[in-house]
C-alpha positions as a Markdown table, in Angstrom:
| # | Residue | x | y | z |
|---|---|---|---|---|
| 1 | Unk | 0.0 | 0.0 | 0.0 |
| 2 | Unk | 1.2 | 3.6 | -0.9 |
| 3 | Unk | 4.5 | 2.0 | -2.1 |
| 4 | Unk | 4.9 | 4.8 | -5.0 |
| 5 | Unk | 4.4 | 8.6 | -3.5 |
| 6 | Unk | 3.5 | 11.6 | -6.0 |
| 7 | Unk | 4.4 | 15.1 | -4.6 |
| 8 | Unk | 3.6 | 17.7 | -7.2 |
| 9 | Unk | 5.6 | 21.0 | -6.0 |
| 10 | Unk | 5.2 | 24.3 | -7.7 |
| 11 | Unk | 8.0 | 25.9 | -6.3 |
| 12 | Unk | 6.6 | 28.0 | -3.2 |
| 13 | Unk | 7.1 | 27.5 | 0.4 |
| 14 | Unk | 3.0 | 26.8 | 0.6 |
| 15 | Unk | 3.4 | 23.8 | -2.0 |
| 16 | Unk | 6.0 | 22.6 | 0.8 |
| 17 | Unk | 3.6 | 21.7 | 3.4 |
| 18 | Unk | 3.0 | 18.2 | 1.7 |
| 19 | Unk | 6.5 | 17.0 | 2.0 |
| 20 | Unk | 6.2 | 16.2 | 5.8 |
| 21 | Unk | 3.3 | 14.3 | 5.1 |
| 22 | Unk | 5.4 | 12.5 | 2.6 |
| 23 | Unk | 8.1 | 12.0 | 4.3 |
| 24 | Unk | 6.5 | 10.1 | 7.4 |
| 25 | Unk | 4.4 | 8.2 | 5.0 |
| 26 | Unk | 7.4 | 7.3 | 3.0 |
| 27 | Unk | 9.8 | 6.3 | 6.5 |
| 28 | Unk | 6.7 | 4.2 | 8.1 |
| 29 | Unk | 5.9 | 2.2 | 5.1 |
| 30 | Unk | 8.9 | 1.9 | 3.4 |
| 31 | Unk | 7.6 | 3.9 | -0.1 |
| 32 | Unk | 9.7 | 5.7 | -2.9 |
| 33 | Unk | 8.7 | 9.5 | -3.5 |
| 34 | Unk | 8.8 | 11.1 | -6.6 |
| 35 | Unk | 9.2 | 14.9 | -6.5 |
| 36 | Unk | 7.2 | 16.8 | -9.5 |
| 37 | Unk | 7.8 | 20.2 | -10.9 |
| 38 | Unk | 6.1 | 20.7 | -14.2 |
| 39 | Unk | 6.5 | 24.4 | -15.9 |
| 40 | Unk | 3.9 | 26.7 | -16.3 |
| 41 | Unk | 3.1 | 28.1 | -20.5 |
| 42 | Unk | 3.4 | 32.1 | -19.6 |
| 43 | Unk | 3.9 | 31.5 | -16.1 |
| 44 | Unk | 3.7 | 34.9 | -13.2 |
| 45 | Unk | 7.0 | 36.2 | -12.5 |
| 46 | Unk | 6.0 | 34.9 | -8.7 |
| 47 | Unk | 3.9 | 32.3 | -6.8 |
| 48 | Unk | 2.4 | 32.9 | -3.5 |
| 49 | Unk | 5.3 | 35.5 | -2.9 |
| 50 | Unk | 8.1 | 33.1 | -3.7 |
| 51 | Unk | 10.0 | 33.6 | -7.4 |
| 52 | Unk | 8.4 | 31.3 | -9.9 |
| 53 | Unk | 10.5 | 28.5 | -10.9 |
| 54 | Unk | 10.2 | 29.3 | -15.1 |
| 55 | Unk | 13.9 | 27.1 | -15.9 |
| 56 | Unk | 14.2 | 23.5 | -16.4 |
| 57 | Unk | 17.8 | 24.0 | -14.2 |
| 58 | Unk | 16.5 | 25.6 | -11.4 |
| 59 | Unk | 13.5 | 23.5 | -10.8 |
| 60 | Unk | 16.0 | 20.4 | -10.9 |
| 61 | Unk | 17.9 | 22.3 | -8.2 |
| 62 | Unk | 14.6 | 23.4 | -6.1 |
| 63 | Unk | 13.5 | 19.6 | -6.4 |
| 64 | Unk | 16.8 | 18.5 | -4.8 |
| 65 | Unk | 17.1 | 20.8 | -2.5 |
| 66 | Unk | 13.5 | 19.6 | -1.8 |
| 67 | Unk | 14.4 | 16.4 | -1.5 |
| 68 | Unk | 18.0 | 16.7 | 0.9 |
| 69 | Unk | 15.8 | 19.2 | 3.6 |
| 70 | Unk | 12.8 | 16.9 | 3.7 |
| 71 | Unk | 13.4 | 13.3 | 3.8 |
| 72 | Unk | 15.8 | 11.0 | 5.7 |
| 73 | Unk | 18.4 | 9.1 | 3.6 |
| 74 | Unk | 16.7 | 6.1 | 4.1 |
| 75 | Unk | 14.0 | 7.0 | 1.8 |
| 76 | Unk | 14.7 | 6.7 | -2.2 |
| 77 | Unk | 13.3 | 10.3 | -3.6 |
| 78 | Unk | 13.7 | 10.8 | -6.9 |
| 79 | Unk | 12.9 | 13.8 | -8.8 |
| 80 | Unk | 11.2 | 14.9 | -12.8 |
| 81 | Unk | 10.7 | 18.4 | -14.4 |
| 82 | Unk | 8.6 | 18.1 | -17.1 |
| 83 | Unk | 10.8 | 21.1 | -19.2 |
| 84 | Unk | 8.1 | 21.6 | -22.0 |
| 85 | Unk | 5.5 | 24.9 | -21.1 |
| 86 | Unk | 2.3 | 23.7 | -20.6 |
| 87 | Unk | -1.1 | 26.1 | -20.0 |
| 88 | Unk | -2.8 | 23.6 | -17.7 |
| 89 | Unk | -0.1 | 22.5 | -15.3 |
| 90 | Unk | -2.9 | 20.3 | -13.1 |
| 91 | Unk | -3.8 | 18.3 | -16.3 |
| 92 | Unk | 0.3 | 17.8 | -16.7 |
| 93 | Unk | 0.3 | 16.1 | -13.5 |
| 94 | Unk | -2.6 | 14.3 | -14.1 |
| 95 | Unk | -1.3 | 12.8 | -17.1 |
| 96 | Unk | 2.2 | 12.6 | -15.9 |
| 97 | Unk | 0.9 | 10.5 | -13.0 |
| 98 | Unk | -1.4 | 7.9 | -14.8 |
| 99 | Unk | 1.2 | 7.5 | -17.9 |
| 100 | Unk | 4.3 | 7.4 | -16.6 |
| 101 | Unk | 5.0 | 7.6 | -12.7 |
| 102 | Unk | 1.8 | 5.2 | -12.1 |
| 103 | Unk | 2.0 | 6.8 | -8.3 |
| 104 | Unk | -0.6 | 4.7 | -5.7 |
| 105 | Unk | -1.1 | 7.9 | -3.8 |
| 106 | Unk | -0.6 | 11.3 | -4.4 |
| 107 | Unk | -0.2 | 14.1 | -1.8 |
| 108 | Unk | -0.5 | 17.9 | -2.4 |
| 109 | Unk | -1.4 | 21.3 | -0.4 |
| 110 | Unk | -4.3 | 23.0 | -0.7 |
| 111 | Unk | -3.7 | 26.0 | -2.1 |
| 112 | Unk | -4.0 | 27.7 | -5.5 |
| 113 | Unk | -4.6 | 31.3 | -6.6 |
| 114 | Unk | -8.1 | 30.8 | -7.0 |
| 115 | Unk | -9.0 | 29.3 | -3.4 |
| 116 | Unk | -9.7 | 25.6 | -2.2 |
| 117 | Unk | -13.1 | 25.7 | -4.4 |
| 118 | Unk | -11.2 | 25.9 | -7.4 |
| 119 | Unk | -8.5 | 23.7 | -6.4 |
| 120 | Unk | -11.2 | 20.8 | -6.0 |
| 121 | Unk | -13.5 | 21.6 | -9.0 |
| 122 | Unk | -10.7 | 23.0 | -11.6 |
| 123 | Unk | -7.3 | 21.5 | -10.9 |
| 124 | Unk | -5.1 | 18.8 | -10.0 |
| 125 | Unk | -7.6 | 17.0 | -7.0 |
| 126 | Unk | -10.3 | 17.3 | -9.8 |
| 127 | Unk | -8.7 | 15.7 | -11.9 |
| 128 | Unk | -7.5 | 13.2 | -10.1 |
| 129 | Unk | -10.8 | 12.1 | -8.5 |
| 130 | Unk | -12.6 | 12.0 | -11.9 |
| 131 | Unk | -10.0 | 9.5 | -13.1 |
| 132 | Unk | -11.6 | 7.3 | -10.5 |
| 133 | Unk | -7.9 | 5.2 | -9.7 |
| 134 | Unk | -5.2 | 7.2 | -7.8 |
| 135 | Unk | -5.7 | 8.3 | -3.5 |
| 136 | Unk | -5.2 | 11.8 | -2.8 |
| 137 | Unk | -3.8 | 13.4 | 0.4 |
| 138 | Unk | -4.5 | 16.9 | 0.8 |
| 139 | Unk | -2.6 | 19.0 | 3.5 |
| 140 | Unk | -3.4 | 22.5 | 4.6 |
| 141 | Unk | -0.6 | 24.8 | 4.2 |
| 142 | Unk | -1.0 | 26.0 | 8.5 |
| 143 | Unk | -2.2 | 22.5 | 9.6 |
| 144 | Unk | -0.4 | 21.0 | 12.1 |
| 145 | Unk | 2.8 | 18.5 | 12.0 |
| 146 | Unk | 1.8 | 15.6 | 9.8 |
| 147 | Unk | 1.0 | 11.9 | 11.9 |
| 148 | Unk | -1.2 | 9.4 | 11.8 |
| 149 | Unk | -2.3 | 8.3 | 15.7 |
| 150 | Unk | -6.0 | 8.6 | 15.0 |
| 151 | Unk | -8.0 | 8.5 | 12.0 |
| 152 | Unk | -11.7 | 9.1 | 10.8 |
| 153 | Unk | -13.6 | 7.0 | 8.2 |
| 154 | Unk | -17.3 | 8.5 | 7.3 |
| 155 | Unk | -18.8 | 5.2 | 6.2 |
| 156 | Unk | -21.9 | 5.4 | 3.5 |
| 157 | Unk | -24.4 | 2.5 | 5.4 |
| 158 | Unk | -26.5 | 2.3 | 2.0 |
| 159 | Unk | -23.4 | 2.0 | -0.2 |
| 160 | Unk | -22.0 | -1.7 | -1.6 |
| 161 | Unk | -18.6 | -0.2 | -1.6 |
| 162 | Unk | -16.8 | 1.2 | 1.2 |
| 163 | Unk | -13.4 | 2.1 | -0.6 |
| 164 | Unk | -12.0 | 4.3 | 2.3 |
| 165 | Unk | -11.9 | 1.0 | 5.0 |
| 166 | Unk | -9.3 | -0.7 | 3.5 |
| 167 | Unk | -6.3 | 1.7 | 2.8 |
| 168 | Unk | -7.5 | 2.9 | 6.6 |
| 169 | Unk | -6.9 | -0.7 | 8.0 |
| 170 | Unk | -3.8 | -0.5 | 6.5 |
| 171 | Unk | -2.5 | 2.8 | 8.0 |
| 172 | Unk | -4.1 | 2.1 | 11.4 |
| 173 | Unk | -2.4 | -1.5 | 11.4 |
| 174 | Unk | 1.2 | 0.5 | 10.2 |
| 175 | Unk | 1.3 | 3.3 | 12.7 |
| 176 | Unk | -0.8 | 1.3 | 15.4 |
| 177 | Unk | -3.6 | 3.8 | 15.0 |
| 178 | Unk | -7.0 | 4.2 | 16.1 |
| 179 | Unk | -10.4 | 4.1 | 14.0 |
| 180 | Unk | -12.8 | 6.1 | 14.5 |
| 181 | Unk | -15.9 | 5.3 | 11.7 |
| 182 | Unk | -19.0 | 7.2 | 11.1 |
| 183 | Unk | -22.2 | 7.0 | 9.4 |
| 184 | Unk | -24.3 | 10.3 | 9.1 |
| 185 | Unk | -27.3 | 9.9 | 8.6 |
| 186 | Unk | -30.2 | 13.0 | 7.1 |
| 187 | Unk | -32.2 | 15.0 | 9.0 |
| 188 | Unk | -35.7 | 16.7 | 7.7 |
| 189 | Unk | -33.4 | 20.2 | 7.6 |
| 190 | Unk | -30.6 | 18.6 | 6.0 |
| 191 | Unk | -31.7 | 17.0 | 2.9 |
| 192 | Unk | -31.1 | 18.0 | -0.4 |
| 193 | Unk | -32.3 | 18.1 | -4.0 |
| 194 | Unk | -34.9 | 15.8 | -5.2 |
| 195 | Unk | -34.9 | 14.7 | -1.4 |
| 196 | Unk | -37.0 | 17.7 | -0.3 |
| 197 | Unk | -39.4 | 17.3 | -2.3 |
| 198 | Unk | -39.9 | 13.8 | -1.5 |
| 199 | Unk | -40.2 | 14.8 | 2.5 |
| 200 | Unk | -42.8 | 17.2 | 1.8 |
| 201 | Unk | -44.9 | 15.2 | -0.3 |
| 202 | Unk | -44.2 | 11.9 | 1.7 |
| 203 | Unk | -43.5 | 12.8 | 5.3 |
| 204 | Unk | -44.1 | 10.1 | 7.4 |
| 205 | Unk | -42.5 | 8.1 | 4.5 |
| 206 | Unk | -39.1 | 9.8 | 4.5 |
| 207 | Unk | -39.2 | 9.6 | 8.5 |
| 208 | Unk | -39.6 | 5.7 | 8.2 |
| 209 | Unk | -37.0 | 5.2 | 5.2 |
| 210 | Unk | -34.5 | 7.3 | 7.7 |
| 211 | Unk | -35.1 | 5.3 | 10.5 |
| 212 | Unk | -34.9 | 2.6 | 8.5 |
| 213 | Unk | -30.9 | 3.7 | 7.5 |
| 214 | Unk | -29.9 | 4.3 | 11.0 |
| 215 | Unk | -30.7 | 0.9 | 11.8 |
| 216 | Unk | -29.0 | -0.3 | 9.2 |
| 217 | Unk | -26.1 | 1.9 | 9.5 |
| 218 | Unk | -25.8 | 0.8 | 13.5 |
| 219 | Unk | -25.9 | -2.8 | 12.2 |
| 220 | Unk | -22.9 | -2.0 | 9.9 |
| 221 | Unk | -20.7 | -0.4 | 11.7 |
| 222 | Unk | -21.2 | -3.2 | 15.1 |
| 223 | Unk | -19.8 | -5.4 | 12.1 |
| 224 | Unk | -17.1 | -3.3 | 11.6 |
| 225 | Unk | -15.9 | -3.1 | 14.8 |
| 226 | Unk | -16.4 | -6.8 | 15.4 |
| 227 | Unk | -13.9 | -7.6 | 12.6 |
| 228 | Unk | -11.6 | -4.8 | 13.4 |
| 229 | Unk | -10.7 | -6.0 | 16.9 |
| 230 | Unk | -10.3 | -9.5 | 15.5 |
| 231 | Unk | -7.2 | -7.6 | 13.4 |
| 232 | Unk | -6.7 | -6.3 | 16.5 |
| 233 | Unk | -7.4 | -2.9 | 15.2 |
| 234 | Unk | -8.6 | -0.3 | 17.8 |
| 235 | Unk | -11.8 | 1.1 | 16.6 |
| 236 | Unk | -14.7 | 3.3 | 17.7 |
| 237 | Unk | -18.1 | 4.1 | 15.6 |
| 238 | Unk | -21.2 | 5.8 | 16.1 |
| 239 | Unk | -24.2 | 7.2 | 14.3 |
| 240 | Unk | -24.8 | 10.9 | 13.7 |
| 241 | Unk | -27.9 | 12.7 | 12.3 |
| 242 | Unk | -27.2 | 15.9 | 10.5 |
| 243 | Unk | -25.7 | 17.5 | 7.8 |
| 244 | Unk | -22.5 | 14.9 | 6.5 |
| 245 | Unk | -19.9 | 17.6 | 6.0 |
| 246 | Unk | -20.8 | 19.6 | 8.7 |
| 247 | Unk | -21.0 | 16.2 | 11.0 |
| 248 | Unk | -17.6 | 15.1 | 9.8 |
| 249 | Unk | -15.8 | 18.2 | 10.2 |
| 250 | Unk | -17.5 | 18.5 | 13.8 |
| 251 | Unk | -16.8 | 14.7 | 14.6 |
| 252 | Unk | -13.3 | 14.9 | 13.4 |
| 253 | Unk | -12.2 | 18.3 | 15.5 |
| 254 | Unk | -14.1 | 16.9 | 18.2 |
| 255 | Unk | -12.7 | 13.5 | 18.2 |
| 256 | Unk | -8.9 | 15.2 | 17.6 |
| 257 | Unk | -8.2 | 13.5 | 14.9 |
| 258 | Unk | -5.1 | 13.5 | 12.7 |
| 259 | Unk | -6.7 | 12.0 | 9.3 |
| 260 | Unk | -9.7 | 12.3 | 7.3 |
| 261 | Unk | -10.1 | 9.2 | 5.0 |
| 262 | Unk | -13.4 | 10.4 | 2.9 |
| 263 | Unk | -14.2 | 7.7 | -0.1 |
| 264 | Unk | -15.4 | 9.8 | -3.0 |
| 265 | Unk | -18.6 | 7.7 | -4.5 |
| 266 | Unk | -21.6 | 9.1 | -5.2 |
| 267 | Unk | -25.4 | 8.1 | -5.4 |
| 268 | Unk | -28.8 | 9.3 | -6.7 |
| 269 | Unk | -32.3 | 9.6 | -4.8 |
| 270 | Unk | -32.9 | 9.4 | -1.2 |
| 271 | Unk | -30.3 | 7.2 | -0.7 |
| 272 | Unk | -27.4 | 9.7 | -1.4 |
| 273 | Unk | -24.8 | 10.0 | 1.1 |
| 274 | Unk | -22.2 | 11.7 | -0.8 |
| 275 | Unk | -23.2 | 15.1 | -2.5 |
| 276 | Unk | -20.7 | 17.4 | -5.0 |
| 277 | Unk | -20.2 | 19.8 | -2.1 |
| 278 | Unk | -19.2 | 17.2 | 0.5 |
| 279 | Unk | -15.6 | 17.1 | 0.2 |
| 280 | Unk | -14.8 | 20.4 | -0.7 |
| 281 | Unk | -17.4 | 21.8 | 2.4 |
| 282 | Unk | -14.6 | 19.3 | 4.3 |
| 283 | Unk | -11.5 | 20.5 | 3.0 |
| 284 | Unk | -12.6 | 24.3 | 3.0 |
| 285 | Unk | -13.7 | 23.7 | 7.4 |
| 286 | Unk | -10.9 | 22.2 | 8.9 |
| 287 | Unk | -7.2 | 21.8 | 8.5 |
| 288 | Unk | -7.3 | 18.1 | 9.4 |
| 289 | Unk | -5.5 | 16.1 | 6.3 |
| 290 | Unk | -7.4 | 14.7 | 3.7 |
| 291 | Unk | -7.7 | 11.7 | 2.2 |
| 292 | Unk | -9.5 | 11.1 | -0.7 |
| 293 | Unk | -10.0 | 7.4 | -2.5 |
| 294 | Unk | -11.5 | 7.8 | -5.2 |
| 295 | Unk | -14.3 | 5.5 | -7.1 |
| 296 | Unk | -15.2 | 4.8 | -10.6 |
């Protein structure tokens, strides 16, 4: 798991804040890192206030200078710069990553001159979720120092597929973490879409079917924790009612956690659990790490 690290780096001290995260992932499992500097068609004479790396030369420099401050010499780092201009640098990453590096996790900061929103629904994590194949960690630039001693897993009770459980096991069973899962569960004030309309016209109905899920979702997770502790896994789970970004973001901060493992699927109809806004809502109200898995 996570044998083959991606860290895309732009040049600034802000892109920087992945490469702790990086560099403990790297040490704990034993992972190669590859450092990633692709240059920008027309590029701004600066980004975020440092000088914009616009020469092959000196990005090769930055990347090993990246490389020698932030990792131990036990880990192999090696480093690209992608020489040719290109006008959309996320897509360059994107391609970079599925074509040639084949990287099982990518980590990256959260910033980009047009805020998190953009950075989610216009660039690299975007992309990278839409292809449906490679995780993505995303660290706030102020967040604090990068480890993994307890972990949160929102858990979708009317979904097949809970993609985010396994590459969590496998953290929690590497740095002898703790799990904490969660299911969230709608309230009348909290539905969306389609969903509204249903309640209104079908009250008692909706009521029911809700019910009906956290049942179902209290059944799911008692399995869960059954099977973790069997691993030997130390776990925790409860239900919440509420809005599911909101209630993650409140349930991680509360629960000080130092990872957010959020699975990316999506469904239609009364049953959704995941909506477009819910990771971005996430990553834009908290600076707990992010880690997407995304599914076709």
């Amino acid at each position: 798991m996570f044998q083959n690290i991606l860290v895309p780096l732009d040049g600034s001290r802000l892109s920087e804040a992945s490469l702790s995260a990086a560099a403990v992932l790297a040490e704990k499992l034993g992972s190669s890192v590859t450092l990633l500097h692709v240059i920008e068609q027309d590029a701004p004479t600066e980004v975020h206030k440092d000088r914009h790396l616009t020469r092959p030369d000196e990005a090769e420099a930055y990347l090993v200078d990246a490389a020698r401050r932030a990792f131990p010499p036990s880990v192999r780092v090696v480093t690209h710069v992608h020489a040719a201009p290109v006008s959309d640098v996320a897509r360059s990453i994107v391609e970079h990553a599925s074509a040639e590096f084949k990287p099982d996790l990518i980590v990256t900061c959260t910033h980009g001159r047009s805020g998190v929103h953009d950075l989610l629904f216009g660039t690299i994590a975007q992309q990278v979720v839409a292809q449906g194949k490679t995780p993505l960690l995303l660290i706030k630039p102020d967040s604090a120092p990068f480890e993994i001693g307890r972990m949160l897993v929102p858990l979708d009770p009317d979904s097949r597929h809970e993609e985010g459980l396994p590459p969590a096991e496998a953290l929690a069973a590497a740095f002898e973490a703790e799990l904490a899962l969660l299911s969230v569960i709608p309230t009348f004030s909290t539905l969306t879409g389609e969903q509204i309309a249903t309640s209104s016209l079908m009250p008692a109905a909706t009521q029911a079917v809700l019910d009906l899920r956290e049942e179902r979702a209290e059944d799911d997770l008692r399995r869960h924790v059954e099977r973790l502790e069997t691993l030997g896994i130390k776990c925790s789970a409860r239900v919440a009612r509420g809005d599911p970004a909101a209630t993650i973001v409140k349930s991680a901060e509360g629960a000080n956690v130092d990872v957010i493992v959020l699975s990316t699927h999506r469904k239609a109809g009364l049953g959704a659990f995941w909506s477009r806004s819910v990771a971005p809502q996430v990553v834009q109200s908290t600076k707990i790490p992010l880690l997407l898995i995304p599914i076709s």
